[in-house]
Backbone as CSV, one residue per row, in Angstrom:
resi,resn,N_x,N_y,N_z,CA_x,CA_y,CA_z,C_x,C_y,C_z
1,UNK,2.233,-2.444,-10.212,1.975,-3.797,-10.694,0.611,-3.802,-11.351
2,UNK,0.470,-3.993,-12.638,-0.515,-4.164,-13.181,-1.228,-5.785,-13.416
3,UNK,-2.146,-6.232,-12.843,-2.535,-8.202,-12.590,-3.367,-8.165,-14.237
4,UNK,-4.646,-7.100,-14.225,-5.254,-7.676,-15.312,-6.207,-8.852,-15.066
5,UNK,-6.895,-9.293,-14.006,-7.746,-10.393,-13.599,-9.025,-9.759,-13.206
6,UNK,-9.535,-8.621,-13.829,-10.366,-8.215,-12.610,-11.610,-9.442,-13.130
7,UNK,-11.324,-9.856,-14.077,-12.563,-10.673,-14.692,-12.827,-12.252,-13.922
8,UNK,-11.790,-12.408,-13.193,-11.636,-13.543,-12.248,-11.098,-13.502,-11.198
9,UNK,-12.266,-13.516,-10.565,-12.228,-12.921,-8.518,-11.480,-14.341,-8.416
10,UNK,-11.717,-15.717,-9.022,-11.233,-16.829,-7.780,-9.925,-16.793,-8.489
11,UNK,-9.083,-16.137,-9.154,-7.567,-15.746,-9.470,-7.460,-14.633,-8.643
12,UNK,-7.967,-13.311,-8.123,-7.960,-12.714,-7.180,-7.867,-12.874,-6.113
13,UNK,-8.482,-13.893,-5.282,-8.954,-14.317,-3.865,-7.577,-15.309,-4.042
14,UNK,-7.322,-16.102,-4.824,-6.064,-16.587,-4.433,-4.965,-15.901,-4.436
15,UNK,-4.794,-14.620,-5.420,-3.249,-14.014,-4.471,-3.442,-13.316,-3.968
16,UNK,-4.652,-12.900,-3.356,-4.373,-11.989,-2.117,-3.999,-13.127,-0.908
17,UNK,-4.553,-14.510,-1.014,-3.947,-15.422,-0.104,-2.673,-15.545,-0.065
18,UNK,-2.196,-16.048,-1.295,-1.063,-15.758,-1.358,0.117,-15.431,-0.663
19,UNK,-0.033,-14.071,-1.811,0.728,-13.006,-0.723,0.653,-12.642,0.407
20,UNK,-0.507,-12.453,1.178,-0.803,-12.643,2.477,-0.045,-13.743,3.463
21,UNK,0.420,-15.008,2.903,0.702,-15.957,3.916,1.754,-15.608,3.522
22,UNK,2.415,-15.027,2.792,4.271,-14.869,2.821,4.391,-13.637,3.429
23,UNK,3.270,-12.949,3.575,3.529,-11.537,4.464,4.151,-10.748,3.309
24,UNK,3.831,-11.048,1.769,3.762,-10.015,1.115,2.467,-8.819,0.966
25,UNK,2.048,-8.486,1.967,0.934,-7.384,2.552,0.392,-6.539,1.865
26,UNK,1.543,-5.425,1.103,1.318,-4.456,0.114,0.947,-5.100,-1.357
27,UNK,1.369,-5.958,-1.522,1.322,-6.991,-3.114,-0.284,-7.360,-2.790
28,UNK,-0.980,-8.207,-1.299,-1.463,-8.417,-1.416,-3.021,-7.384,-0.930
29,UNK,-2.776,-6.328,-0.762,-3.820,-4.939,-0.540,-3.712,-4.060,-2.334
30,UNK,-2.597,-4.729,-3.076,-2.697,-3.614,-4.008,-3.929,-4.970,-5.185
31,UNK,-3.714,-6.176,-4.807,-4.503,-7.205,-5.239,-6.002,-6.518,-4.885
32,UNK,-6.170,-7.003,-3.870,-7.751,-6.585,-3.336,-8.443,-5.705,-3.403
33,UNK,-7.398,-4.330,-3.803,-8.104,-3.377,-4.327,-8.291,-3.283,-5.784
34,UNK,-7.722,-4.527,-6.603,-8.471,-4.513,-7.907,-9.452,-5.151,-8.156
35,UNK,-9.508,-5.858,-7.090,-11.038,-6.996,-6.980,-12.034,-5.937,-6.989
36,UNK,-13.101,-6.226,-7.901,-14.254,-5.487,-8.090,-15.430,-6.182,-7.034
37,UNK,-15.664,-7.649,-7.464,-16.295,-8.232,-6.229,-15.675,-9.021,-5.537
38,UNK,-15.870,-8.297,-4.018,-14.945,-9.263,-3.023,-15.746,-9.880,-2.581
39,UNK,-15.605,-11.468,-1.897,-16.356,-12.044,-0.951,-15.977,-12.054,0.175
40,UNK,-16.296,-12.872,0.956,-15.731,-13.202,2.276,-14.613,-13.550,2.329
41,UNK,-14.098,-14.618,1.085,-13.162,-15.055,1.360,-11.594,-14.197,1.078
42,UNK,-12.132,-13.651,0.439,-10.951,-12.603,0.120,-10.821,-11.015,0.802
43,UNK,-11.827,-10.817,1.650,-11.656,-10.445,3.092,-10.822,-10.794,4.306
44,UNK,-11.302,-12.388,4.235,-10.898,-12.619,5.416,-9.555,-13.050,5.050
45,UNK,-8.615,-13.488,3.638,-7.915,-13.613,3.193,-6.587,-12.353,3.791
46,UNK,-7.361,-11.401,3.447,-6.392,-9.979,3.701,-6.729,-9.827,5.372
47,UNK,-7.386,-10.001,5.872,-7.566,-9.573,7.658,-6.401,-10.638,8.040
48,UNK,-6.433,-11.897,7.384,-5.647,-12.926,8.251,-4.482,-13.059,8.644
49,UNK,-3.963,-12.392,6.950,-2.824,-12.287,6.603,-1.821,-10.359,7.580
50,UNK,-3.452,-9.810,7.464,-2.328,-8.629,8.011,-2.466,-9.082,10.090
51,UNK,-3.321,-10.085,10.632,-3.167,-10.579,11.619,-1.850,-11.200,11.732
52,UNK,-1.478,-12.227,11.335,-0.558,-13.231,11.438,0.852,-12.543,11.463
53,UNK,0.832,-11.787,10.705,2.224,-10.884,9.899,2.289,-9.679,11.097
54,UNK,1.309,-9.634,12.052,1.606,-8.623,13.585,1.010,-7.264,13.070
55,UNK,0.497,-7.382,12.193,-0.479,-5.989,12.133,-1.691,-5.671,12.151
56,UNK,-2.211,-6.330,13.945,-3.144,-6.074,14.230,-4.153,-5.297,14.081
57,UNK,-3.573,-3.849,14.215,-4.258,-2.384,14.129,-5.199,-2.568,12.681
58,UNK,-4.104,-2.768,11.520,-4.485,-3.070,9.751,-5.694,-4.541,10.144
59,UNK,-5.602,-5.153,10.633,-6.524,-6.131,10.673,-7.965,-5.534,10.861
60,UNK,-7.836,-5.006,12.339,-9.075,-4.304,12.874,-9.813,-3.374,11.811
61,UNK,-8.884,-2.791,11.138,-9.372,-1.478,10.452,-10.074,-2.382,9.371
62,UNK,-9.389,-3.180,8.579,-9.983,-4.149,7.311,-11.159,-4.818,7.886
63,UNK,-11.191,-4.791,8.773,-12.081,-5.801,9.406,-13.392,-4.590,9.427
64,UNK,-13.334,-3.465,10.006,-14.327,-2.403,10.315,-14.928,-2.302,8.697
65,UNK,-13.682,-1.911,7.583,-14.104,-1.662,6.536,-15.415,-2.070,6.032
66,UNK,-14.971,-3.842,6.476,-15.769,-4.891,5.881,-17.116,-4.673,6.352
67,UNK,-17.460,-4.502,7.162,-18.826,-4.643,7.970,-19.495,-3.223,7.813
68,UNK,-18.706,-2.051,7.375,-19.465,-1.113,7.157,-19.623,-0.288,6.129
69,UNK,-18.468,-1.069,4.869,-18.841,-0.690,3.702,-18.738,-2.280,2.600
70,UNK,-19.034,-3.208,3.135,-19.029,-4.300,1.756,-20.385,-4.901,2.094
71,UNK,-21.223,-5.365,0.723,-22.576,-5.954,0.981,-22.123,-7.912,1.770
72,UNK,-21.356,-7.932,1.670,-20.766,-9.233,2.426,-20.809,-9.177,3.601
73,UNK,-20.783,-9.637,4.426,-20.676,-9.928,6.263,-19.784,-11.033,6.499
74,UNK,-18.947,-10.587,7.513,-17.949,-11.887,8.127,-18.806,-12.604,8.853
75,UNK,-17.829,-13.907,9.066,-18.339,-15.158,8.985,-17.340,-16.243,10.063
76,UNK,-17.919,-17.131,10.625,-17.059,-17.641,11.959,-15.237,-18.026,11.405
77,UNK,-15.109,-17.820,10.188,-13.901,-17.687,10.246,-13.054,-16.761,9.858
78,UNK,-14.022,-15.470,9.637,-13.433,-14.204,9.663,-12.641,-13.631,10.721
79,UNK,-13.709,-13.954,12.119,-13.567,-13.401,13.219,-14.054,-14.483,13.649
């Protein structure tokens, strides 16, 4: 799937929501990895979504990612 948005994170951050709340997971990890700058919200966008959808383990790990390789830090509604 080629999106073509990298020039607009807040078109980014919304389908990784997206897809995330339909538990389209892979649609929405192949999103986030075209995001050049992520924020929080499109962090916690993808942690929530691979929470909710029962893939805890993928949560934790996205979650580790975040804190030890993005200049961003989660935030009380990350975690």
């Amino acid at each position: 799937i080629k999106y073509g948005f990298d020039s607009n994170q807040f078109i980014g951050a919304s389908l990784v929501e997206l897809y995330s709340r339909c538990g389209s997971l892979g649609n929405a990890s192949k999103v986030f990895d075209e995001i050049s700058l992520k924020d929080t919200v499109v962090w916690t966008s993808l942690i929530t979504g691979y929470g909710i959808h029962g893939k805890g383990a993928k949560a934790l790990e996205t979650f580790n990612h975040m804190v030890k390789s993005s200049e961003v830090k989660p935030n009380e509604v990350t975690f």
